[in-house]
C-alpha positions as CSV (number, residue, x, y, z in Angstrom):
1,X,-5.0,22.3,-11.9
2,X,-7.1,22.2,-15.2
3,X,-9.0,18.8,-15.7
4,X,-7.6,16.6,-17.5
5,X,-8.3,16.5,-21.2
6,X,-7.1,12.3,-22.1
7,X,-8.6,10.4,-25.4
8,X,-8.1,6.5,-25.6
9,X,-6.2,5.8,-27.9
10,X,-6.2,1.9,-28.0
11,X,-7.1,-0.4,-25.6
12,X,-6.3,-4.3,-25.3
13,X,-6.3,-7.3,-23.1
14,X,-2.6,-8.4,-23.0
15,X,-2.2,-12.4,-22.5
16,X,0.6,-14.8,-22.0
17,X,-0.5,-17.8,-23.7
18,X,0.2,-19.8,-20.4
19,X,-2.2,-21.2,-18.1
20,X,-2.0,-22.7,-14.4
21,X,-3.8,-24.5,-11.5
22,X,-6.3,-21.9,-9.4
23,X,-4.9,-20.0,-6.7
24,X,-6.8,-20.0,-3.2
25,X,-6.8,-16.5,-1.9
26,X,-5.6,-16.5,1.4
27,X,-7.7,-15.3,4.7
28,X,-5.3,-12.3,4.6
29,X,-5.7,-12.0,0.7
30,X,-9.9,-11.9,1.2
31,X,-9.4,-9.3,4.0
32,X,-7.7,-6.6,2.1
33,X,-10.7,-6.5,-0.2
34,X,-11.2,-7.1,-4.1
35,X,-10.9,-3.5,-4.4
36,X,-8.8,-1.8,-7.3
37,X,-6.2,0.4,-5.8
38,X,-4.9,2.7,-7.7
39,X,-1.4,4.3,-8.1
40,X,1.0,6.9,-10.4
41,X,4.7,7.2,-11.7
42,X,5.2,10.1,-13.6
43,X,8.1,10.0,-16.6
44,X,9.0,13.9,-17.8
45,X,11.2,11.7,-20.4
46,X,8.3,9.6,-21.9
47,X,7.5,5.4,-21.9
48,X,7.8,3.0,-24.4
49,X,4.2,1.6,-24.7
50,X,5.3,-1.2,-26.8
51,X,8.4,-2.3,-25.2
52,X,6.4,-2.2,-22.0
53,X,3.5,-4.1,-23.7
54,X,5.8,-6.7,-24.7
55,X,7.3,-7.1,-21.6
56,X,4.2,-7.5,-19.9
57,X,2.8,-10.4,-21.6
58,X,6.8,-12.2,-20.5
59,X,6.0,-11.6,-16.5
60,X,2.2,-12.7,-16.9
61,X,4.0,-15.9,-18.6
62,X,6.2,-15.9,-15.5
63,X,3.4,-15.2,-13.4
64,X,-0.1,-16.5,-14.5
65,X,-2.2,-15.4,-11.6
66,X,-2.0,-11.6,-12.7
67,X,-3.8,-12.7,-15.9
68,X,-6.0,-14.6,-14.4
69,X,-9.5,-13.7,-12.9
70,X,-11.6,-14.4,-9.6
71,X,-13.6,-17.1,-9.1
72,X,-15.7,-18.5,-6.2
73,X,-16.0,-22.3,-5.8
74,X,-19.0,-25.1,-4.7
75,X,-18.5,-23.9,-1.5
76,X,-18.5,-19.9,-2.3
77,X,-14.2,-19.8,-1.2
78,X,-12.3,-17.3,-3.7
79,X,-9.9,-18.3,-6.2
80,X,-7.7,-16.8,-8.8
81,X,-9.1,-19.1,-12.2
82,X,-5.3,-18.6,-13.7
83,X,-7.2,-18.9,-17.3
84,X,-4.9,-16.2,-18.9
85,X,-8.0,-14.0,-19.3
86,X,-5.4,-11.2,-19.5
87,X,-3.9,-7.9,-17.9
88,X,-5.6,-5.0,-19.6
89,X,-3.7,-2.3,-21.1
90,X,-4.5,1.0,-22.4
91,X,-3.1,4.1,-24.2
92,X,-4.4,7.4,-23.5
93,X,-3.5,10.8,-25.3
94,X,-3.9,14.2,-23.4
95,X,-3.7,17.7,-24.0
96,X,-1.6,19.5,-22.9
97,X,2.0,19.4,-21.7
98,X,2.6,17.0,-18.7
99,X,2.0,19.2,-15.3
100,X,5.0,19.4,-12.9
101,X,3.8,17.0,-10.4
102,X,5.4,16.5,-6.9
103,X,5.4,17.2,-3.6
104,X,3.7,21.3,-4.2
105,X,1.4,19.2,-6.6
106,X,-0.2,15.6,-6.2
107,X,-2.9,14.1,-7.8
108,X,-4.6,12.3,-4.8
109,X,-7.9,13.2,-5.6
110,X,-7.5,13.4,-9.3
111,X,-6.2,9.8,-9.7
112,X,-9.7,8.9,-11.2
113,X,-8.9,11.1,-14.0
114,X,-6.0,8.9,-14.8
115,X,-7.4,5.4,-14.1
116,X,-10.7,3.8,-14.2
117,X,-11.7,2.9,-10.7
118,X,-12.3,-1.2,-9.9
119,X,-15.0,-1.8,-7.4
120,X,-15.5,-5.3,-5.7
121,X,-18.8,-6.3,-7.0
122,X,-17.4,-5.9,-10.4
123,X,-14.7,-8.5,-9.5
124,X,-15.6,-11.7,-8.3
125,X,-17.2,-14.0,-10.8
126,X,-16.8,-11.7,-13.7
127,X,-14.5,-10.9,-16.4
128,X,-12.6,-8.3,-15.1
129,X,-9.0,-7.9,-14.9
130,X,-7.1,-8.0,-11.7
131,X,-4.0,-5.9,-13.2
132,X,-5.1,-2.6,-15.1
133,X,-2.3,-0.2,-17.0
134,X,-3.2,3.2,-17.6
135,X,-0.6,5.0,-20.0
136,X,-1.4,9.0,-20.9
137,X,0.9,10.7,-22.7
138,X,1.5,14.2,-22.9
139,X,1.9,16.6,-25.9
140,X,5.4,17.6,-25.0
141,X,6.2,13.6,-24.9
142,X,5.6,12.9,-20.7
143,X,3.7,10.5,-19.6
144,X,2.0,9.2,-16.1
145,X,1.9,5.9,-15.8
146,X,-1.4,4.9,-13.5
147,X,-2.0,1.0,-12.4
148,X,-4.4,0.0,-10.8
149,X,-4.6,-3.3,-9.0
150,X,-6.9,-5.7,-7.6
151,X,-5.8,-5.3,-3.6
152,X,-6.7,-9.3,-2.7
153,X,-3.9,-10.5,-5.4
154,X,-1.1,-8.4,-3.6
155,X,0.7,-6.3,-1.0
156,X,3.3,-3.6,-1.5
157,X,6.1,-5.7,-1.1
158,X,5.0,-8.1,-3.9
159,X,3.8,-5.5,-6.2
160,X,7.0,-3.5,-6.0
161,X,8.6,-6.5,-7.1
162,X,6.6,-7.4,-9.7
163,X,6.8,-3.4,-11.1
164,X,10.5,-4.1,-10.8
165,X,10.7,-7.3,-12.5
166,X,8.8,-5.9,-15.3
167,X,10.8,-2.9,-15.7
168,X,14.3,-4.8,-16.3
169,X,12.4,-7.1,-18.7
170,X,11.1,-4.3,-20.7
171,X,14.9,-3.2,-20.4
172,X,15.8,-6.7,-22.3
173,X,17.2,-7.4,-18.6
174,X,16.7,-10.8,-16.9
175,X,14.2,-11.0,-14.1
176,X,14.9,-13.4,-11.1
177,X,12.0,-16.2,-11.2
178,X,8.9,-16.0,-9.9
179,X,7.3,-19.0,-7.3
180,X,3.5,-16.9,-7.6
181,X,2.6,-20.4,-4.9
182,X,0.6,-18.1,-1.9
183,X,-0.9,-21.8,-0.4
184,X,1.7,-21.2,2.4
185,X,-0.2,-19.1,4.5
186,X,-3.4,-21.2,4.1
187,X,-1.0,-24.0,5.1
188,X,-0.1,-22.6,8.4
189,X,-3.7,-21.7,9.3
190,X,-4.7,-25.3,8.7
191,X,-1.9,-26.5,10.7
192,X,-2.5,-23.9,13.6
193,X,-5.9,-24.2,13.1
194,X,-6.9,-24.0,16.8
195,X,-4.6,-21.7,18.0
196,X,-6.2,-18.9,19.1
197,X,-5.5,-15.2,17.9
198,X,-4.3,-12.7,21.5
199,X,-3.0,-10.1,19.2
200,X,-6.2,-7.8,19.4
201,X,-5.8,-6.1,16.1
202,X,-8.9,-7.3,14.0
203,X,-12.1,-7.8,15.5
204,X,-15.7,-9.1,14.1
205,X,-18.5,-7.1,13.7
206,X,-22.5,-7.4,12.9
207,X,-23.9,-6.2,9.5
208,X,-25.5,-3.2,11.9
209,X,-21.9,-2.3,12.8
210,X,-20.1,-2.4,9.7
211,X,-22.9,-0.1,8.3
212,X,-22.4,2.2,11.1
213,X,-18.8,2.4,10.6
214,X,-18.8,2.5,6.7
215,X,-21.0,5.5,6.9
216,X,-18.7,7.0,9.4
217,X,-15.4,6.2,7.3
218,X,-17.2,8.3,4.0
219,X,-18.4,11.1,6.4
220,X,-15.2,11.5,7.4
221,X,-13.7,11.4,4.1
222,X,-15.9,13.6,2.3
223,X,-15.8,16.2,5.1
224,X,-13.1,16.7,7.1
225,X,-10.2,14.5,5.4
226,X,-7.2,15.8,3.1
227,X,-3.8,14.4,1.7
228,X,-1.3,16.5,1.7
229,X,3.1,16.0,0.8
230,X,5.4,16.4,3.1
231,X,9.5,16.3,2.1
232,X,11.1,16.3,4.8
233,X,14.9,16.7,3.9
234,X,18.0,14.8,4.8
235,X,19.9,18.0,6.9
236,X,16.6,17.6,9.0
237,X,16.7,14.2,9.4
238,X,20.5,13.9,10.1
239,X,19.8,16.2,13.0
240,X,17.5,14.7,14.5
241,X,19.1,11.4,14.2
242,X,22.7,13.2,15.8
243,X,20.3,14.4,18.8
244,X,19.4,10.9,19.3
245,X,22.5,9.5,19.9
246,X,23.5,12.2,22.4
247,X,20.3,11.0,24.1
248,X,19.9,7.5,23.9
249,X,23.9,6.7,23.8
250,X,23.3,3.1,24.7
251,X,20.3,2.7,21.8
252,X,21.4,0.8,18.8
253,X,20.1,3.4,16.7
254,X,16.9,5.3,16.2
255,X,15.5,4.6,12.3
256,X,14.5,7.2,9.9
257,X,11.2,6.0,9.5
258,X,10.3,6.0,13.3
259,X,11.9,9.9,14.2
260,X,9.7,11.5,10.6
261,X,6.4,8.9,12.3
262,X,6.9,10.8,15.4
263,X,7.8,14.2,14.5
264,X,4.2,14.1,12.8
265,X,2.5,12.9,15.2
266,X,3.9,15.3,17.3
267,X,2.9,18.6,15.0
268,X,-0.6,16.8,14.7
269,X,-1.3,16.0,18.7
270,X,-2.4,19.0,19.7
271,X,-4.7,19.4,16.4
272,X,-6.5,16.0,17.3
273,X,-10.4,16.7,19.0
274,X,-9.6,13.5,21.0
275,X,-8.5,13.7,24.7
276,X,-7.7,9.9,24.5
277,X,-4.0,8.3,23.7
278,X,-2.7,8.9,20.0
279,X,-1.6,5.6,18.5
280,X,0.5,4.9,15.4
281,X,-0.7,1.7,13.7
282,X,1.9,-0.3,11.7
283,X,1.6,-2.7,9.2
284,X,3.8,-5.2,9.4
285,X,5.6,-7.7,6.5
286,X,4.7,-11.6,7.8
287,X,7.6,-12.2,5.1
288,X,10.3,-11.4,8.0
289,X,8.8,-13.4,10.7
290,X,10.9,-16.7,11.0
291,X,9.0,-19.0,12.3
292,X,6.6,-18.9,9.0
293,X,9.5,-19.6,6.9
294,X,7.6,-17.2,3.6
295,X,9.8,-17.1,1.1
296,X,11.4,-13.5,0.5
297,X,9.3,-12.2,-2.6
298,X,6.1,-14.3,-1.4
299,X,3.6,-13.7,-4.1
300,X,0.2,-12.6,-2.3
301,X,-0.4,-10.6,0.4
302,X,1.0,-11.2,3.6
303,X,0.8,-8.5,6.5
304,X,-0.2,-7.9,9.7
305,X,-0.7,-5.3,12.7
306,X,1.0,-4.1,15.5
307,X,0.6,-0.7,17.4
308,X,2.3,1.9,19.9
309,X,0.4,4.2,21.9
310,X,1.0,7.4,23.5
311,X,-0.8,9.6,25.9
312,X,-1.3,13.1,24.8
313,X,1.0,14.8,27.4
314,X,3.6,12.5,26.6
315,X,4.1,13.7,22.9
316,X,4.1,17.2,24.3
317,X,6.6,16.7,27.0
318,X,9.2,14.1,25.7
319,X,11.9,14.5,22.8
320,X,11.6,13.1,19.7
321,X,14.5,10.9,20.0
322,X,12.7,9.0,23.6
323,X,9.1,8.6,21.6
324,X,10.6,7.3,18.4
325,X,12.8,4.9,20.6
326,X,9.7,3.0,21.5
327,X,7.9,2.4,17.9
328,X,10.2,-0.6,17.6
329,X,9.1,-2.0,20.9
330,X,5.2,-3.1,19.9
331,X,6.5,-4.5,16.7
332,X,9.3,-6.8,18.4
333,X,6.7,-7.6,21.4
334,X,4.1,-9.2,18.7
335,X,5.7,-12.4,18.6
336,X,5.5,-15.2,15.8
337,X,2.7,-17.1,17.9
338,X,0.8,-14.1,17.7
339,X,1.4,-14.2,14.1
340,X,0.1,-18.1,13.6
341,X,-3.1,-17.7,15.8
342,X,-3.8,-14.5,13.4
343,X,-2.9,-17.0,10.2
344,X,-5.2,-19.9,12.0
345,X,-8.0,-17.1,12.9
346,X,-8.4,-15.8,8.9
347,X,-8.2,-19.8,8.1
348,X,-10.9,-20.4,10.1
349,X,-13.0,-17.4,8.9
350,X,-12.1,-18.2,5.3
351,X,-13.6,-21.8,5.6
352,X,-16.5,-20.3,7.2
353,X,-16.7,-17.2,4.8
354,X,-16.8,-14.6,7.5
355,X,-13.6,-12.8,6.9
356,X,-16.4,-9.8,5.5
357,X,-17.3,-9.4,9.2
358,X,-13.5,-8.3,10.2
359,X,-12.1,-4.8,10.7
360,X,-8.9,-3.7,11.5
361,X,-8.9,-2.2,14.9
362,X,-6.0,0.5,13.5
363,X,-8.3,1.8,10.9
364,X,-11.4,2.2,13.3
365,X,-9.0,3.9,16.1
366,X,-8.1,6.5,13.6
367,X,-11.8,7.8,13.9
368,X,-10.6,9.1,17.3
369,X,-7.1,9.8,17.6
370,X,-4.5,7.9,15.8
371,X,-3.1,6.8,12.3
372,X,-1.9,3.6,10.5
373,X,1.6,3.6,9.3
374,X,2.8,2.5,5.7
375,X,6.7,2.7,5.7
376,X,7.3,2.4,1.8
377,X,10.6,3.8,2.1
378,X,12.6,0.7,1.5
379,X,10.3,0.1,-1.6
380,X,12.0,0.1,-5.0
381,X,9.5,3.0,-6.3
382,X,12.4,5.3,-7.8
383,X,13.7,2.4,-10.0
384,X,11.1,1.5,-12.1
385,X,13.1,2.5,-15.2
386,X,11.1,0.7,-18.5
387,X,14.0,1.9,-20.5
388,X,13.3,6.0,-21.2
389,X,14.7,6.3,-17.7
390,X,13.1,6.4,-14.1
391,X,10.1,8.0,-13.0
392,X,10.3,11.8,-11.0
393,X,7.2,10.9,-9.1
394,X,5.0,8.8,-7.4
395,X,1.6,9.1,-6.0
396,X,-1.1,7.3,-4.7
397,X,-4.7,7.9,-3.4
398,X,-6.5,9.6,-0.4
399,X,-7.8,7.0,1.6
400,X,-10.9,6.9,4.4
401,X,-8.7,7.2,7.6
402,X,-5.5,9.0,8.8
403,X,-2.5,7.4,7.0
404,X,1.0,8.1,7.4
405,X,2.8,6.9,4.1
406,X,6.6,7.3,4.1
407,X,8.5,7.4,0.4
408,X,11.6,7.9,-0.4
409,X,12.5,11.3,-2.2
410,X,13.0,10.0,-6.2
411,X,16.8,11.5,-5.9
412,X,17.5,9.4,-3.3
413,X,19.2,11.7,-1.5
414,X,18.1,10.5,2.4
415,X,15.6,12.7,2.3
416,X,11.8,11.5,2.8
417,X,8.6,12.3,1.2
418,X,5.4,12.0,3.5
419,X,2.0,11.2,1.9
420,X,-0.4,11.9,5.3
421,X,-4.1,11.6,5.0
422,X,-5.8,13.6,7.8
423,X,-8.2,15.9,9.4
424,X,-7.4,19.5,7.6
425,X,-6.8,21.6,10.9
426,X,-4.2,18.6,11.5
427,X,-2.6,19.2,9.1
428,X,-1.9,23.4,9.6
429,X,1.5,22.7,11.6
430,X,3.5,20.6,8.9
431,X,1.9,22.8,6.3
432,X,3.4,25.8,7.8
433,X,6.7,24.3,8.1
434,X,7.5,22.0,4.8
435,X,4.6,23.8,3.1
């Protein structure tokens, strides 16, 4: 693919005119970093900048925090100062026609081209903006939409709504209101503040560790890691999902996202250097654990971790259908209480400041034999329609460990795209077979 050749063509910091009380980032918030993470939609048809310009500054009036800027107080705790300082948006003209990007041809590792990156050091206590839109158009009138977000202000499930919400108001549609309140989670750690965290899936390290491991995560990734795209399509899925219930007749139903986790995993295990258990670690959505009461579209982020493991023999010798069976089984087993004492835990390391010295025991596993799960599938990506009409792609970057990320195929048509970071010999079997 020939680099891309984009010129700004105007640039400006987008306000709402609306200010509101600071926003305490969460434990959970602090822990996912102040990092900009970048992301694409592609439109063949074209985007209205303006529409979507105007429609922007009507969600940060709904929702002043992604205006706002980050801020540490007296006692060096994180805020969002919701001070309107704005959402910056910018207009970019390239040459050329638009590429045909998809699954034969993502952009991983050309996302810089498209976006400016956002470092943590420049975030904190400076004016830069936690919300960034990147719009280039094409010469034969596409355009790839790139934002790039400050990961501390949200999760996927709250900035898929907010992409959503923004889309039907560029539309002249009404978007349901906004409570952008994240002092919930902080809530229940202070409440639970004692309770001590048994779930095992973040640890604290020394500065000499993190070091170690940083420079082992960017080894990794500038050596022997690759992204590749996967779709995997509906017939497939279909039959697989048939031989499950002629195996498991008394199972209430093996999911799509589980069998397409496995199947990978599968192709991969004999690829993996490790003689060690594989794992699949799965980030899971505190939003649908009852006994925190978050409200549905909980502005901030709120996940957690769970895991399955499997020994090496086992993925060679039983069917898909029996190892996807079990995936549910870690996630059900992690019960609410584990979920408060890891709520009180990041409370207690947010006072303290010490949430820096946590990693996520997933992530580090994946330096063996392993990788983390991010099921987007039920994620509204393919209707983000700003009113030219919805996008025909979507990609995101390459990150530092082995990452399964499961989208849904933009026609919808039960089918599902895989976005898998991994070692490149790992990657040789689904190559070969979805190319």
């Amino acid at each position: 693919m020939a680099k891309l050749q984009s010129t700004l063509v105007s640039s400006q910091m987008l306000q709402g005119g609306v200010t509101a009380s600071p926003q305490y980032l969460t434990g959970v918030d602090i822990f996912n970093s102040h990092t900009g993470i970048p992301l694409t939609l592609v439109y063949p048809q074209g985007l209205d900048v303006k529409a979507m310009a105007d429609a922007m500054v009507e969600q940060i009036r709904r929702a002043p925090p992604m205006a706002g800027r980050i801020r540490t107080d007296a006692k060096g705790l994180p805020y969002i100062d919701c001070n309107d300082g704005g959402v910056a948006f910018r207009v970019h003209r390239a040459k050329g026609p638009l590429p045909p990007y998809g699954p034969a041809l993502h952009m991983a590792r050309e996302l810089k081209r498209f976006a400016k990156p956002v470092f943590p050091w420049q975030v904190v206590n400076k004016d830069m903006a936690l919300f960034h839109v990147d719009v280039h158009q094409f010469e034969d009138g596409g355009a790839v939409l790139c934002i790039t977000g400050i990961h501390s202000l949200y999760d996927g499930a709250m900035f898929w709504q907010f992409m959503k919400d923004w889309a039907q108001t560029s539309r002249g549609a009404e978007a349901p209101p906004v409570d952008f309140d994240r002092s919930a989670l902080i809530r229940i750690g202070q409440e639970h503040i004692d309770e001590p965290y048994t779930g095992g899936m973040v640890f604290q390290t020394t500065l000499g560790q993190r070091l170690k491991l940083f420079a082992r995560f960017a080894w990794q990734h500038l050596t022997a890691l690759e992204k590749a795209v996967f779709r995997i399509p509906a017939s497939t899925i279909d039959a697989w999902k048939a031989q499950a219930r002629l195996e498991l007749p008394d199972h209430p139903g093996v999911s799509t996202s589980d069998l397409v986790t496995l199947h990978c995993l599968q192709e991969m295990s004999p690829l993996m250097r490790s003689n060690g258990d594989r794992f699949i670690g799965m980030v899971i959505d505190l939003r649908y654990k009852r006994r925190l009461r978050l409200p549905r579209h909980f502005y901030g982020n709120a996940l957690g971790q769970g895991e399955v493991r499997y020994t090496k023999e086992e993925l060679a010798q039983d069917s898909l259908a029996r190892l996807a069976s079990r995936c549910k089984v870690p996630t059900e087993s992690v019960t609410d209480k584990v979920f408060v004492g890891f709520l009180a835990l990041m409370e207690r390391l947010r006072q303290s400041g010490q949430i820096p010295t946590l990693m996520m025991k997933n992530a580090v596993d994946t330096l063996e034999a392993g990788l983390v799960l991010n099921n987007c599938s039920h994620f509204p990506i393919y209707e983000i329609d700003f009113g030219t009409g919805k996008p025909s792609w979507h990609d995101n970057v390459q990150v530092v460990y082995r990452m399964l990320m499961l989208c849904p195929t933009p026609e919808g048509d039960g089918g599902m795209d895989v976005h898998l970071t991994a070692r490149k010999e790992e990657l040789t079997a689904l190559k070969t077979r979805y190319g």
